[in-house]
C-alpha positions, 0 to 999 in steps of 0.5 A: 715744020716752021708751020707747024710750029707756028701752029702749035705756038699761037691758038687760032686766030691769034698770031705772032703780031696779035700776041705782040699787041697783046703783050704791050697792052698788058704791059702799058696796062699794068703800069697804068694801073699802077701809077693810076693807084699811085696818083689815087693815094698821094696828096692830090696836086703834091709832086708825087699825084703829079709825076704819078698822074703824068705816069697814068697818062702816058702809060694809058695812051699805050693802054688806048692804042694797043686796045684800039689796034687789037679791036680793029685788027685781031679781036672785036669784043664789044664790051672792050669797045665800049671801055675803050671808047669811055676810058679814052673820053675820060682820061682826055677830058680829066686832063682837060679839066687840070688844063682849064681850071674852071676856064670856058672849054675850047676848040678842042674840048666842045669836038672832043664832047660832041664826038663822045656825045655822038659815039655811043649811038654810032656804036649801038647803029653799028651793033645792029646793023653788023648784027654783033652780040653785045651785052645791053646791061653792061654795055648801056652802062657803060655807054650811059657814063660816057653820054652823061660826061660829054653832055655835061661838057657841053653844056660848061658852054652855058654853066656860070664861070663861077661854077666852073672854077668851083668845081674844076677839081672835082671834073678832073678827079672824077674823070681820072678815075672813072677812067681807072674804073674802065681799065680796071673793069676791063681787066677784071673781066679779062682775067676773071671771064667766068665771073661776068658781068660781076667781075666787071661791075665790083671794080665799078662799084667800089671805083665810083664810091671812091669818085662819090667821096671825092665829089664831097669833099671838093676842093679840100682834096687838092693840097696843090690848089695854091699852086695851080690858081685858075686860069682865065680862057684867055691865058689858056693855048689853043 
């Protein structure tokens, strides 16, 4: 009887411990799409941004291991990996750029890169070996974002500090909401399946012309830029 139960309870594939993964991502989800539009229409470096930022940070670490958890464990899906691997990179090095403020990456931010520079090209290896379907346009996209990001982190190595400490704002915006566009792309295109890939890529659209809106206003858009002067790396921890 508790077979059959469970049977009809849960679809195939999907059991009790799947479906509770599930329900804690759409709830770290939820949140984090709701701090992360929070953090996105408060004056950015106010108290407001900042709790809300903090907010999206912390309900989007939930967002990243219940995806990862799932991917591994329950369900594979490729367009869901490759948002994972690009919302994970992105809302770690938009934290990085508020921690640096224009200071030379460290340790930790060069492995972080080279690990996101080398990500996708694994990914694409493993597809082909695993022979696993994979949709190129979206997933070229989304993997060519997260290419073009480390690469730029790499090379702040070699970019004059003075370019660095101008544009600092601008990496930190960009990142967290290219980070906001994965997580919202990914649940457009869970919740509107029917409407791929255009579900996917509207959020996608409309997300990174507000990121190119930010990119031309600079600096003007953090009110909080007196507050948080830049640092040298020398001051920075580790």
């Amino acid at each position: 009887m508790c077979g059959t139960t469970a049977r009809m309870r849960f679809p195939p594939g999907h059991t009790p411990l799947h479906w509770t993964n599930i329900g804690v991502h759409i709830l770290f989800g939820s949140l984090a799409l709701l701090f992360g539009l929070g953090a996105l229409l408060t004056p950015k470096g106010g108290r407001l941004h900042v709790r809300f930022g903090r907010g999206f940070l912390y309900t989007y670490s939930g967002v990243v291991l219940t995806a990862t958890i799932g991917l591994l464990a329950f369900d594979f899906r490729s367009f869901l990996a490759v948002v994972t691997l690009l919302s994970f990179y992105d809302v770690f090095a938009g934290y990085r750029a508020l921690r640096l403020r224009g200071a030379r990456p460290r340790a930790i931010d060069n492995i972080a890169s080279t690990l996101g520079f080398c990500a996708p090209w694994i990914f694409l290896a493993l597809m082909w070996r695993l022979h696993r379907p994979w949709a190129p346009v979206l997933t070229w996209s989304i993997l060519g974002g997260l290419i073009a990001f480390s690469s730029y982190d790499l090379l702040r190595n070699l970019l004059p500090s003075a370019w660095l400490r101008k544009v600092w704002v601008q990496e930190h915006l960009v990142k967290m909401i290219s980070a906001y566009v994965a997580i919202t792309s990914a649940f457009a295109a869970t919740v509107f399946p029917r409407f791929m890939p255009w579900s996917a890529i509207l959020p996608s659209a409309v997300g990174y012309s507000v990121a190119c809106g930010f990119l031309l206003v600079g600096r003007r858009a953090w009110s909080g830029s007196r507050r948080f002067p830049t640092r040298s790396a020398a001051a920075l921890p580790n």
